[in-house]
C-alpha positions as CSV (number, residue, x, y, z in Angstrom):
1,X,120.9,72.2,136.7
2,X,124.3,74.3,134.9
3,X,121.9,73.5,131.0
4,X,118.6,74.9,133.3
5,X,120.3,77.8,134.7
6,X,121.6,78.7,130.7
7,X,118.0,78.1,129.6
8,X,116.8,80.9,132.3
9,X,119.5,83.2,131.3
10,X,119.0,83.4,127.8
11,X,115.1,83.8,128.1
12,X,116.0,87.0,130.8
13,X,117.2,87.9,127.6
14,X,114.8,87.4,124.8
15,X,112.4,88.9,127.4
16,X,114.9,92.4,127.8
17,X,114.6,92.2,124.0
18,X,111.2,92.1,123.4
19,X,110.7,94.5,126.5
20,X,112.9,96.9,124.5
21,X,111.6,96.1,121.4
22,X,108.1,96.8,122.8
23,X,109.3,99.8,124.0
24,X,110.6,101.2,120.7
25,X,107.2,100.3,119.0
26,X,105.3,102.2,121.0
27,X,106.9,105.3,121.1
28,X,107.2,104.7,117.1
29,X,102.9,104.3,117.7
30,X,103.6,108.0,119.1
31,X,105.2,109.8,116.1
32,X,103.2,108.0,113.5
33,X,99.9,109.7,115.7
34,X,101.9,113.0,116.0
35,X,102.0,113.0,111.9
36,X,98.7,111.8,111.4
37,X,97.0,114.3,113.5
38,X,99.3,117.0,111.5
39,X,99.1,115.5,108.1
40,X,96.5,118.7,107.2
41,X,98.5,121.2,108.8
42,X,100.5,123.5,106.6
43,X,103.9,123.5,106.7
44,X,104.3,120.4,109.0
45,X,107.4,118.0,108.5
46,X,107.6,114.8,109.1
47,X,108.8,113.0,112.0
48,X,110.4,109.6,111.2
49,X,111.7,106.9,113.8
50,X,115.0,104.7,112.9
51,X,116.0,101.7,115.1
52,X,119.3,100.2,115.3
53,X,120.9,97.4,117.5
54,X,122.9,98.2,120.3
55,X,125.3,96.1,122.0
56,X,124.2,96.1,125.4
57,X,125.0,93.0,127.4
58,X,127.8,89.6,127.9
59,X,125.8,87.0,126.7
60,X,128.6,84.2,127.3
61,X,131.6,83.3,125.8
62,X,132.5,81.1,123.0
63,X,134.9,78.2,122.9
64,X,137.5,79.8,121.4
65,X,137.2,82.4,124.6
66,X,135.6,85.3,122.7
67,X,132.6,87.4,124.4
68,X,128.9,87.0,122.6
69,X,127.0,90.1,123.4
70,X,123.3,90.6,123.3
71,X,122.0,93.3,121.4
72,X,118.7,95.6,122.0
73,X,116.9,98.0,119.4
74,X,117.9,101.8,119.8
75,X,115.7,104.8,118.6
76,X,116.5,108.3,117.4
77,X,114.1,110.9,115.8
78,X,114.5,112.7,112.7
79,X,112.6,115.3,110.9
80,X,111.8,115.2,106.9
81,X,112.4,118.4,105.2
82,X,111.5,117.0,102.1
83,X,108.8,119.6,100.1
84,X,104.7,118.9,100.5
85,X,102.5,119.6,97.7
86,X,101.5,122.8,96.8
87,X,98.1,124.0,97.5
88,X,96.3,126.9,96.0
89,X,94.1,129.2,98.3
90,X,94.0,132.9,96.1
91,X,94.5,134.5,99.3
92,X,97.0,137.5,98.5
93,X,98.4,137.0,102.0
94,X,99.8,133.4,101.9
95,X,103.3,132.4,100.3
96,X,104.7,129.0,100.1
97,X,108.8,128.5,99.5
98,X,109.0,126.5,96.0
99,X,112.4,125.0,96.9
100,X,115.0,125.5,100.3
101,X,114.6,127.8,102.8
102,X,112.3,129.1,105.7
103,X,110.1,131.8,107.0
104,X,111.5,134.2,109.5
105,X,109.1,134.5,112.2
106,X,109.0,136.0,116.2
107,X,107.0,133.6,118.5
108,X,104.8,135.2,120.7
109,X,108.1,135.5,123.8
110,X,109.9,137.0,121.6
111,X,112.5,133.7,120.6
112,X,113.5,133.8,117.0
113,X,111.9,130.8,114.9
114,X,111.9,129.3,111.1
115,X,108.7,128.0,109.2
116,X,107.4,126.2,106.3
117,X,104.4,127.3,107.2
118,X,102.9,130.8,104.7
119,X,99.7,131.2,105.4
120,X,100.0,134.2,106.5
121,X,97.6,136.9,107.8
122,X,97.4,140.6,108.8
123,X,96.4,141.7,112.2
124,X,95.0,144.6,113.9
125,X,97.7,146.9,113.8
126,X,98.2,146.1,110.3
127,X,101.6,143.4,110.8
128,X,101.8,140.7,108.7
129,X,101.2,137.8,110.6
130,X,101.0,133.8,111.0
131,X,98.0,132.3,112.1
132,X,98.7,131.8,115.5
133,X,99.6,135.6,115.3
134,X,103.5,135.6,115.2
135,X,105.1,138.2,113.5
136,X,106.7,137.7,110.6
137,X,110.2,139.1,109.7
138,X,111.2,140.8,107.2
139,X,114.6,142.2,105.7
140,X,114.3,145.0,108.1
141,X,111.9,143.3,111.0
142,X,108.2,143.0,111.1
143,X,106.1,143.8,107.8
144,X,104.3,146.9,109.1
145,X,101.2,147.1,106.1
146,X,98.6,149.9,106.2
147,X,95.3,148.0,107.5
148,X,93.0,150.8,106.0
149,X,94.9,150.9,102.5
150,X,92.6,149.1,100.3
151,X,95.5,147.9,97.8
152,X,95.9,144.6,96.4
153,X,98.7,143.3,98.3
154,X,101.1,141.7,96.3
155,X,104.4,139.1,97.3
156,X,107.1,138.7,94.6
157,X,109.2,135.4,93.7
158,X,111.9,137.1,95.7
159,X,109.5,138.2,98.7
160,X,108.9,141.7,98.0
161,X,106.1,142.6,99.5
162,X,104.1,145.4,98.1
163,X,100.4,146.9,98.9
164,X,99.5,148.7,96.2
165,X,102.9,150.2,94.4
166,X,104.3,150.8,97.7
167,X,107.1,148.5,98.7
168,X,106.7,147.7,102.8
169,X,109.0,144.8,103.1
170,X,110.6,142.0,102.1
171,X,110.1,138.6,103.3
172,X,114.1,137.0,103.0
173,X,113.9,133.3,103.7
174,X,116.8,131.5,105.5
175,X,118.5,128.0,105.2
176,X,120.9,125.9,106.9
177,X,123.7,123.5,106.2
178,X,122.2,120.2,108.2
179,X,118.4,121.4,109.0
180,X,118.4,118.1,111.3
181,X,120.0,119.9,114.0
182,X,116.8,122.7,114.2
183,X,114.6,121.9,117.2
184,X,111.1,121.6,116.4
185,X,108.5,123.0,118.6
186,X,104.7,124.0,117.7
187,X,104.6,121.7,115.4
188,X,105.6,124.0,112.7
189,X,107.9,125.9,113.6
190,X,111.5,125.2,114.3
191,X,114.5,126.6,116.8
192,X,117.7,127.2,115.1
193,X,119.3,127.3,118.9
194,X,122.3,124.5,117.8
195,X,125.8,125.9,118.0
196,X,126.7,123.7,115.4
197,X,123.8,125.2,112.6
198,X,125.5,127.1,110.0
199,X,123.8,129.3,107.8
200,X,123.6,129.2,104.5
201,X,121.8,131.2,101.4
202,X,117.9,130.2,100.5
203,X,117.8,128.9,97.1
204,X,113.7,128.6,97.4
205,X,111.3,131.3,95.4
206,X,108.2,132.6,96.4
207,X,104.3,131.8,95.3
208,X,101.9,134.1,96.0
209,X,98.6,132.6,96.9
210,X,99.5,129.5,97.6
211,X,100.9,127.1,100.8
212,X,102.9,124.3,101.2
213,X,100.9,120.8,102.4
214,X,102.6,119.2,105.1
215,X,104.9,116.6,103.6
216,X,103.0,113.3,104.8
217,X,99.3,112.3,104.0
218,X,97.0,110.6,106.4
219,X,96.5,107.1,104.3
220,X,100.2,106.3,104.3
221,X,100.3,107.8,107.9
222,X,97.1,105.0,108.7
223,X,99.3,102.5,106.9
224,X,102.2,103.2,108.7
225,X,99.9,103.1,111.7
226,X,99.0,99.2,110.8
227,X,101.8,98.3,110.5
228,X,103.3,99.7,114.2
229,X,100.2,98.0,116.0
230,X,101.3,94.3,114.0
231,X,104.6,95.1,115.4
232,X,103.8,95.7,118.7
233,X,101.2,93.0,119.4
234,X,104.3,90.5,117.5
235,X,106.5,91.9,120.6
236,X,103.6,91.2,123.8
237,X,103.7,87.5,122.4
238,X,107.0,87.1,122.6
239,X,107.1,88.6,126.1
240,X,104.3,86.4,126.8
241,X,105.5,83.6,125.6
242,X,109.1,84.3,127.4
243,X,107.3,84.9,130.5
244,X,105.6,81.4,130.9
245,X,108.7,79.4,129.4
246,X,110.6,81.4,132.3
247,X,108.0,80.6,134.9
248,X,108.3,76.8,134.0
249,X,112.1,76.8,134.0
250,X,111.7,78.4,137.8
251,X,109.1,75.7,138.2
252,X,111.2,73.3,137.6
253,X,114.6,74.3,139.7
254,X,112.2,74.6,142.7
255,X,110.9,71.2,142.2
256,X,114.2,68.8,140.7
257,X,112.3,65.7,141.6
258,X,109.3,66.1,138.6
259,X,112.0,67.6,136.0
């Protein structure tokens, strides 16, 4: 009876396991989606999923008198700020950062925000804008541009921005010491609301005409993809297996006489 009741407890266990392990694979499922369906979006980063063991549980104790504990996996999210390819477009009005460093930008209630993402545009009133219509900040605020001035507008290394020879801005990127404590939201763009974020000077240049790819391609994203659906379908057959070695166990404390 003492060996049966053993055998129960440790498959409750493998079974919290795979549970948690199940668990963890599906929300990894989830991120790998999130970059697949982003993989084309400029200036996207990459979310990545790490797992680590966790102490969780008494197990039982050993003969020298020591506690064994049982262990279950543990996720946290990070973000890759590693550079995407750059892509050429000719249009005077996008810039991608060729190094470290961000966009400035104003989302649309008014919260202060930081993007990868330069392909910019110019709106109605003549502002230099992102796609979704967010202003864009310069060194002194928005970039106010003339809409009926006719000028090739032109954006240096440095993010002076120029239509015709008349200077009306400059776009000044921004950095941070541990870019893993920014909060990202819209995809693209990032919150920099972390007391702990300290600022630091943008190495990253300008180029004019160009964006910057999101950092992660669909086919390794697919792959990646593969590999989280093996993982989890690995994990429901250890739960189903668990869950009829348990039901036989209980099977056979309710009926002693056919053990």
């Amino acid at each position: 009876m003492a060996q049966a009741l053993l055998r129960r407890l440790r498959m409750n266990v493998s079974l919290y396991q795979a549970a948690a392990a199940l668990n963890a694979t599906s929300r990894w499922q989830d991120v790998v989606a999130d970059n697949l369906a982003s993989s084309s979006v400029p200036g996207f980063r990459k979310q990545s999923l790490s797992t680590a063991a966790v102490e969780t549980g008494l197990l039982s104790v050993d003969s020298s008198g020591r506690p064994q504990y049982f262990s279950v996996p543990q996720t946290s999210l990070s973000v890759s700020f590693k550079s995407g390819q750059m892509d050429y477009t000719g249009n005077d009005k996008n810039a991608a950062i060729d190094g470290e460093g961000f966009f400035q930008v104003q989302l649309a209630d008014g919260t202060p925000a930081v993007s990868r993402d330069g392909e910019f545009q110019v709106n109605s009133t003549g502002q230099l804008v992102t796609k979704e219509g967010y202003t864009v900040i310069g060194d002194n605020g928005p970039i106010q541009l003339d809409p009926h001035n006719r000028n090739v507008l032109t954006i240096s290394a440095s993010g002076e921005v120029r239509q015709g020879g008349e200077v009306k801005g400059k776009l000044t990127l921004t950095d941070f010491e541990n870019p893993q404590l920014l909060t990202q939201t819209n995809g693209v763009y990032f919150l920099a609301t972390n007391p702990a974020l300290q600022p630091k000077p943008a190495t990253g240049s300008l180029r004019q005409g160009f964006v910057e790819g999101a950092n992660t391609t669909a086919l390794s994203e697919m792959a990646n993809m593969m590999t989280a659906q093996r993982t989890f379908e690995a994990n429901q057959n250890v739960i189903q297996i668990q869950d009829e070695r348990l039901g036989k166990v209980i099977n056979d404390l309710g009926n002693p006489s056919s053990s």
